[in-house]
LUMDO-555603 format. One record per residue (C-alpha): residue number from 1; residue in one letter; x, y, z. Coordinates in steps of 0.5 Angstrom, whole numbers. Last residue first. Example, Ala and Ser with C-alpha at 12.3 -4.5 7.8 and 13.67 -1.06 7.14 Angstrom:
REM residues 2
[r 2, 'S', [27, -2, 14]]
[r 1, 'A', [25, -9, 16]]
This chain:
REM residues 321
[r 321, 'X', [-432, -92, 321]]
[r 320, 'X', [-437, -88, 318]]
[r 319, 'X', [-433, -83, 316]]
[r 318, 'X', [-430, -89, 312]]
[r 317, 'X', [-436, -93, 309]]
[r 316, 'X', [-438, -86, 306]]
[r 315, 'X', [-431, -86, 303]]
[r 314, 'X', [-433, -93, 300]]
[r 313, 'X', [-439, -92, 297]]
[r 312, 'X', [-437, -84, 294]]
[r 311, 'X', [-431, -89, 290]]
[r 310, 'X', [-436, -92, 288]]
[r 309, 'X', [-441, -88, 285]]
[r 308, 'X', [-435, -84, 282]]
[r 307, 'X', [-433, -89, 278]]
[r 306, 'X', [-441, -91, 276]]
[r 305, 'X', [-441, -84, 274]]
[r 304, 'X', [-435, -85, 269]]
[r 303, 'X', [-437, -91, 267]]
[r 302, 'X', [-445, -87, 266]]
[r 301, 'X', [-441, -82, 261]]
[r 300, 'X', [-437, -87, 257]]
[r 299, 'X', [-444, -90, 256]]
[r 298, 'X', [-448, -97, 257]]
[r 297, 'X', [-451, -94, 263]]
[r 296, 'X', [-451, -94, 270]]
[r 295, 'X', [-448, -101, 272]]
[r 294, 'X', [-447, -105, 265]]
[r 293, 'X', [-442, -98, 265]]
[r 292, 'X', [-438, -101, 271]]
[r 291, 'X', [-436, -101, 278]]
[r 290, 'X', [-435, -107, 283]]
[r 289, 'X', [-433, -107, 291]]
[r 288, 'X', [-429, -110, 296]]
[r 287, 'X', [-428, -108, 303]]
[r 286, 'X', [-431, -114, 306]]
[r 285, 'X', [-434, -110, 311]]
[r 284, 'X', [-436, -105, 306]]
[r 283, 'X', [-439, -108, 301]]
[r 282, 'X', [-440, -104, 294]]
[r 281, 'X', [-443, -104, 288]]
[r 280, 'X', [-444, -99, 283]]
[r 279, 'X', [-450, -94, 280]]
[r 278, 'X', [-455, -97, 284]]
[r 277, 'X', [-460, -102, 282]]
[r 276, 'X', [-463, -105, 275]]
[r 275, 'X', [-457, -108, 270]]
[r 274, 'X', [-454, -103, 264]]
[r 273, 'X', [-454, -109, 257]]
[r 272, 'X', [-446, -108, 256]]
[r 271, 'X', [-444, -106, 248]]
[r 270, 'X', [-437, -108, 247]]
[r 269, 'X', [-436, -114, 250]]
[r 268, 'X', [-432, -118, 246]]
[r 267, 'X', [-428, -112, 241]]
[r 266, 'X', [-426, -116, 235]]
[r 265, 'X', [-421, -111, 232]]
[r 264, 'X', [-420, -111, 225]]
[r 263, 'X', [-414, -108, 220]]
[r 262, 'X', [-414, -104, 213]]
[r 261, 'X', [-409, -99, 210]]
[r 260, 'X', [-408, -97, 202]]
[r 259, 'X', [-415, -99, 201]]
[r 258, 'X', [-418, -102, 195]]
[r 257, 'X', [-424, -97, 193]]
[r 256, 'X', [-431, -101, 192]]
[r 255, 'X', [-436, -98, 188]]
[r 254, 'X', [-441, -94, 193]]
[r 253, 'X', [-447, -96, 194]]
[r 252, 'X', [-446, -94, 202]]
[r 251, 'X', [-449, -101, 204]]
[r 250, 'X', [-445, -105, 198]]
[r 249, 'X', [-439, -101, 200]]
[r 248, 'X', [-439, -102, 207]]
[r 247, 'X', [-441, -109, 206]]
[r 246, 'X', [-435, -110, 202]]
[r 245, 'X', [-431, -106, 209]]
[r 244, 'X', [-433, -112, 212]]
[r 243, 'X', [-432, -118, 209]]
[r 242, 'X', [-425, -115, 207]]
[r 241, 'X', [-423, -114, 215]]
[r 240, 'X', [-427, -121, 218]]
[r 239, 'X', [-422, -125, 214]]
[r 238, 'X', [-416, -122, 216]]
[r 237, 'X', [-419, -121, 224]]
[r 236, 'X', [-420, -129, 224]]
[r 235, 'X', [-428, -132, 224]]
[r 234, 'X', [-430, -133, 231]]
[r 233, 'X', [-435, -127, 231]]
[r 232, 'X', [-438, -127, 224]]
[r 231, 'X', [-445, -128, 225]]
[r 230, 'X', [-445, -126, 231]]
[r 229, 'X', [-441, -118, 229]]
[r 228, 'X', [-446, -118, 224]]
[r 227, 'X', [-452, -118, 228]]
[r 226, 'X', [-448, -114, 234]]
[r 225, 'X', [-447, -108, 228]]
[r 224, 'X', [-441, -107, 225]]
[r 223, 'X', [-437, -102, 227]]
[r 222, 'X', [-433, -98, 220]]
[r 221, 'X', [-427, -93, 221]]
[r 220, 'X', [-425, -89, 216]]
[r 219, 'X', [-418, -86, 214]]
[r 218, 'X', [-418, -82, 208]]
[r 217, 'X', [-411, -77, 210]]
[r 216, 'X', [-407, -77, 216]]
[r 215, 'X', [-407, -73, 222]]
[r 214, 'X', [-413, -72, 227]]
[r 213, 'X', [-414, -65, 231]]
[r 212, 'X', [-422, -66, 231]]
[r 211, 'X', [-425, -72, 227]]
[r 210, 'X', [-426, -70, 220]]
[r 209, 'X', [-419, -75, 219]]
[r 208, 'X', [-424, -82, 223]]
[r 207, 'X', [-429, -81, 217]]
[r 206, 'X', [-435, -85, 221]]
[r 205, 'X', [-439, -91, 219]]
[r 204, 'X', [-444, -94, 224]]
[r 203, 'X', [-449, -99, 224]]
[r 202, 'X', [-445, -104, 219]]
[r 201, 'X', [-450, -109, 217]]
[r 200, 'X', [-456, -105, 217]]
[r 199, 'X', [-462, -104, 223]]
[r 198, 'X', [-458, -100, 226]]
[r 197, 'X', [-456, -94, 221]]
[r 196, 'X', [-452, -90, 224]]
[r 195, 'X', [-448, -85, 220]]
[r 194, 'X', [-442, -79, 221]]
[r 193, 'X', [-438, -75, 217]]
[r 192, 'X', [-444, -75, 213]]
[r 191, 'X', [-442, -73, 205]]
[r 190, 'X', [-440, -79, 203]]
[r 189, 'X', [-436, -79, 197]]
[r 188, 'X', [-430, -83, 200]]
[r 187, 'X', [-424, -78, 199]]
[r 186, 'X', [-417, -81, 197]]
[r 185, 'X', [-411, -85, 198]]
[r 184, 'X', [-415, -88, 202]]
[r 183, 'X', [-414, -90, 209]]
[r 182, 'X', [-419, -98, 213]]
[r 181, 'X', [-421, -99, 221]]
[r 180, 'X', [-425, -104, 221]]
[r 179, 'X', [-428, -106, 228]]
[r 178, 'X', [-433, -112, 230]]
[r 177, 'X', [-437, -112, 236]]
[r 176, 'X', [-440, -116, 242]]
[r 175, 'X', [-446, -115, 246]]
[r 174, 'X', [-446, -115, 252]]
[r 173, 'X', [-450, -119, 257]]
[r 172, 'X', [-450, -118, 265]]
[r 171, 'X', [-452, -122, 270]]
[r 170, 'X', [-446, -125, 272]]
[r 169, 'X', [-444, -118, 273]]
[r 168, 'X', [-448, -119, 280]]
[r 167, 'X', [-447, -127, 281]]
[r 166, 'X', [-440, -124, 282]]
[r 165, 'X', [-441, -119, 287]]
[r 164, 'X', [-445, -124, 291]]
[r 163, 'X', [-440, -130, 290]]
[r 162, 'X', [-435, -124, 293]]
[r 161, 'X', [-427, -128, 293]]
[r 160, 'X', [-428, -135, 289]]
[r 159, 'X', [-433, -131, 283]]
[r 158, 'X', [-430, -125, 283]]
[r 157, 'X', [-424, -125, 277]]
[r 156, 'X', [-430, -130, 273]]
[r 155, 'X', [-436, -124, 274]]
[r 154, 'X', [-431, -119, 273]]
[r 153, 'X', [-429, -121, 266]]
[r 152, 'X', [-436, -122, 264]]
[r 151, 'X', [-438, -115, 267]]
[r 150, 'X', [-433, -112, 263]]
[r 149, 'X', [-427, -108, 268]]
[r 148, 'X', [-427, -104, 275]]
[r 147, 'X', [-426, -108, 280]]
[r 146, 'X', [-424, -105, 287]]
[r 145, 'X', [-421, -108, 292]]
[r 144, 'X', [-420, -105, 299]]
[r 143, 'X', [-414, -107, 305]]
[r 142, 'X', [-409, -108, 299]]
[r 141, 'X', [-404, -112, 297]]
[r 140, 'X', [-401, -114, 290]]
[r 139, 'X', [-396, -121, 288]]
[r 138, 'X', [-393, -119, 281]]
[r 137, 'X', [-391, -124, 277]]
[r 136, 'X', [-397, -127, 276]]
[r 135, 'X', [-402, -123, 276]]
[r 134, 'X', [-404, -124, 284]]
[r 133, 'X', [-408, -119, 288]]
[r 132, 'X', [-409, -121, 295]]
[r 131, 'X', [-413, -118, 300]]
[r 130, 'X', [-412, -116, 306]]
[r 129, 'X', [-414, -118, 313]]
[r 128, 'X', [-410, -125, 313]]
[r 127, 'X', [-409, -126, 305]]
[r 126, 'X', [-416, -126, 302]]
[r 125, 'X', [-416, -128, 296]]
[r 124, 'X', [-416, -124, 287]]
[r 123, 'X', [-413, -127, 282]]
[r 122, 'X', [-411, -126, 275]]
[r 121, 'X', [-410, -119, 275]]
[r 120, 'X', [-407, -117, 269]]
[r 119, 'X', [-401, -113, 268]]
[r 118, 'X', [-398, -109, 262]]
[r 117, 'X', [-401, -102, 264]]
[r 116, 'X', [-399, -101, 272]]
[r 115, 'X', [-403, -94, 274]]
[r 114, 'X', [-401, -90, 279]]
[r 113, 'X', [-404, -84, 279]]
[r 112, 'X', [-402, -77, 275]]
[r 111, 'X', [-402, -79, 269]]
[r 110, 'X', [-408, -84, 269]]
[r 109, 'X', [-412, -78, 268]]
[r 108, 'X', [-410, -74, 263]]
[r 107, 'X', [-409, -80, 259]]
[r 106, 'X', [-416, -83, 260]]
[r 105, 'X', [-419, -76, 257]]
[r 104, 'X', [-414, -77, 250]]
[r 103, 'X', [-416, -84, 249]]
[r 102, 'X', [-421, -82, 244]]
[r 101, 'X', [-415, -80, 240]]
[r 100, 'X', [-411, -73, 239]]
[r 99, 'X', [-416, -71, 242]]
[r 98, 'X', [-422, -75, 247]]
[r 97, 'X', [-428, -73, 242]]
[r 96, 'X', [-435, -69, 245]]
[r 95, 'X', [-442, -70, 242]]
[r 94, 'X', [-447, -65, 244]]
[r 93, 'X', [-450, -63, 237]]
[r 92, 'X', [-449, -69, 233]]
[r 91, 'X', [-444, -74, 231]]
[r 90, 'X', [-441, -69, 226]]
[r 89, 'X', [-441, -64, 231]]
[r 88, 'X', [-434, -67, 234]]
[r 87, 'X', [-433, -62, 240]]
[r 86, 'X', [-426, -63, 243]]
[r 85, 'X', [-423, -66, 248]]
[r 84, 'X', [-415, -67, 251]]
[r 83, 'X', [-413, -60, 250]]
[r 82, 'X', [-413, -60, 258]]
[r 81, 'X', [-418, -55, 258]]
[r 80, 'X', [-423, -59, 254]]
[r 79, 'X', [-421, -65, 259]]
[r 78, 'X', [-423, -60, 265]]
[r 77, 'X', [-429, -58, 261]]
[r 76, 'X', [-431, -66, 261]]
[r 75, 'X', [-429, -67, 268]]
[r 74, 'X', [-434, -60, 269]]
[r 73, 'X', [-440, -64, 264]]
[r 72, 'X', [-439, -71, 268]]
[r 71, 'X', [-441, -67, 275]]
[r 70, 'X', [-447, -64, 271]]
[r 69, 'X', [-450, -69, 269]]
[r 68, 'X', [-451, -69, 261]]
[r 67, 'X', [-444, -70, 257]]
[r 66, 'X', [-444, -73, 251]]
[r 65, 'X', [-439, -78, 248]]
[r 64, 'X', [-435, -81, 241]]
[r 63, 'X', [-432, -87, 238]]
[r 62, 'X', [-432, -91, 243]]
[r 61, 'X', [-427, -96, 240]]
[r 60, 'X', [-424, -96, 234]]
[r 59, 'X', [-421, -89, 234]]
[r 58, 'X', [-416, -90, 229]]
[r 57, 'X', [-409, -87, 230]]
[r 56, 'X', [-404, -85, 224]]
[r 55, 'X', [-396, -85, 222]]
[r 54, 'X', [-394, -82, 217]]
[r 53, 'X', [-389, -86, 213]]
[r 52, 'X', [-395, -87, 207]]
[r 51, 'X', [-399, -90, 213]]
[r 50, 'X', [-396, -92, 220]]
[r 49, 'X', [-401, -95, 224]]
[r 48, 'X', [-403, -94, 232]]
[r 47, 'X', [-410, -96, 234]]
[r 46, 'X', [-414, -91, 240]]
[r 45, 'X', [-417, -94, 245]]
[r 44, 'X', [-424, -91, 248]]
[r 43, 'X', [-426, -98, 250]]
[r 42, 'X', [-419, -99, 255]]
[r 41, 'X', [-415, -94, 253]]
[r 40, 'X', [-409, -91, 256]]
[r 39, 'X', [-403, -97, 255]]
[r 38, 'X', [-401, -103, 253]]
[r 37, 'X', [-408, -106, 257]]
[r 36, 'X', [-408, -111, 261]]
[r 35, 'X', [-411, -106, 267]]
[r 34, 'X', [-408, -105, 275]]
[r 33, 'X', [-409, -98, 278]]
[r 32, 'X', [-406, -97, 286]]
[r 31, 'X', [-408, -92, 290]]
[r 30, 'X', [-406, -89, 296]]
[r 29, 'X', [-411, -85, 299]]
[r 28, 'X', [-411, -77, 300]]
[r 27, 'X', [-417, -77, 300]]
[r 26, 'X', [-417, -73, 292]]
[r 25, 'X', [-414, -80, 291]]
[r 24, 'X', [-421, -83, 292]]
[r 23, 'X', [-424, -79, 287]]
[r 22, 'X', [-419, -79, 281]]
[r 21, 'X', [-419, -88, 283]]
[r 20, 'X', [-426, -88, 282]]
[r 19, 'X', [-426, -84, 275]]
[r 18, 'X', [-420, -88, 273]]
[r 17, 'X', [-423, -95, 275]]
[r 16, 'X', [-429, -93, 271]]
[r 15, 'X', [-427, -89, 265]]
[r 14, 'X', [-421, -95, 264]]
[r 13, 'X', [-415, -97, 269]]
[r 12, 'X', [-418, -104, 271]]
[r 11, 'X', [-417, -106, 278]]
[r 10, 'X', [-416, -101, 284]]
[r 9, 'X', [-412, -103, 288]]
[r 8, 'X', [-414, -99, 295]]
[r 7, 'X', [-409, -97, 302]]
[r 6, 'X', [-404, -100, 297]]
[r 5, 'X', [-399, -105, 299]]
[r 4, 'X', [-392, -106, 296]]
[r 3, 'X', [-391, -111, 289]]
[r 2, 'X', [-388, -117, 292]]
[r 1, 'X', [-383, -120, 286]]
């Protein structure tokens, strides 16, 4: 089945892509979002379980962000507005939370655009003066694409089409991360909602329910740090879920708790090295450009700037004709 022509596909509906994609369509462009995911997330996705019959969400990715450049503070008081971001204290002083999930700042901008969840872009070619973006099952046009996904992933989608685009992310590293999400019945007794610890095996520990606007009892989520995370990276997310929730407790000092509720998440490309250069890339003859943390800085706050640094690429490269 064909998909209809877009004046621009954007692919990967992420902080980046969103943040891109919000700016163009203020044009009047017609935008299409692309991403794999189930729905609203990418690396500040929430995970769903149902604990005791109610159900409960664990941040396990990003777990909160700050706000410094002036464009990125009046998003994030758009978001506060919208019920989709509170302050968290916990994790310092300018630190903001997506509510009721991480995801909730993505949700409030994907709403209003066209986003396709559930479809991976498997291909991108030339088709006549057009690009085309396969998945599969859906075959997309475009006279502009944008790829706002891991640099990794872009680096491999780009490489027939933008060699150059590609050598770019190709030269990008992340480091990989394992999440753990475990509920008690009952309070762990950790006075800190929120602790980094780098230099140990878990570099972050945070009490998920002291988040704001969360429901549910004790849950907690658990990041082990990139050093942990290599040791056990290809080991399955059963194995891996009890290794680390005993390193917690060994850290911590506290006796082990069993939990009424325990999952993993290998996330491959958690932590992107950022590169030199301009916040994103694009080029204009081709019409084809990428954007992404690993461009600006490995932060939600430096995905969303690399957005709007592309999507201000590409619309000066239009009043330029």
């Amino acid at each position: 089945m064909d998909g209809q022509n877009s004046d621009i596909v954007i692919i990967g509906a992420g902080m980046a892509g969103l943040s891109c994609a919000s700016a163009l369509a203020e044009s009047g462009l017609n935008i299409r979002l692309l991403d794999k995911g189930r729905g609203p997330g990418g690396r500040m996705a929430a995970r769903r379980a149902e604990i005791a019959g109610e159900p409960v969400a664990f941040d396990h990715g990003a777990q909160y962000f700050t706000a410094r450049d002036p464009n990125f503070q009046d998003a994030v008081s758009e978001w506060e507005k919208l019920g989709a971001a509170a302050r968290w204290k916990a994790a310092g002083q300018e630190a903001w939370v997506g509510t009721p999930g991480m995801n909730g700042p993505i949700r409030a901008m994907a709403q209003p655009l066209d986003v396709r969840w559930n479809t991976r872009a498997l291909s991108v070619s030339h088709e006549g003066e057009q690009w085309l973006i396969e998945t599969g099952e859906e075959r997309f046009t475009a006279d502009i694409v944008l790829v706002a996904i891991p640099a990794e992933q872009a680096s491999e989608l780009l490489e027939p089409a933008a060699p150059d685009l590609s050598a770019i992310a190709a030269g990008v590293r992340s480091e990989p991360c394992w999440a753990v999400m475990a509920a008690f019945t009952s309070r762990i007794e950790i006075d800190s909602d929120a602790t980094r610890d780098d230099g140990a095996p878990i570099s972050w520990f945070a009490r998920n329910s002291a988040k704001p606007y969360r429901s549910g009892g004790e849950t907690w989520v658990l990041h082990a740090s990139p050093a942990r995370s290599r040791e056990v990276l290809d080991l399955s997310k059963e194995e891996v879920a009890p290794l680390l929730l005993a390193d917690f407790f060994r850290q911590t000092g506290i006796d082990p708790v069993t939990p009424t509720h325990l999952a993993a998440h290998r996330w491959l490309y958690a932590m992107a090295e950022a590169i030199d250069g301009d916040a994103a890339r694009y080029d204009p003859v081709a019409g084809i450009g990428i954007a992404g943390d690993y461009l600006h800085s490995p932060r939600v706050e430096g995905a969303w700037l690399s957005g709007r640094a592309l999507a201000e690429k590409v619309l000066g490269a239009r009043r330029s004709g």
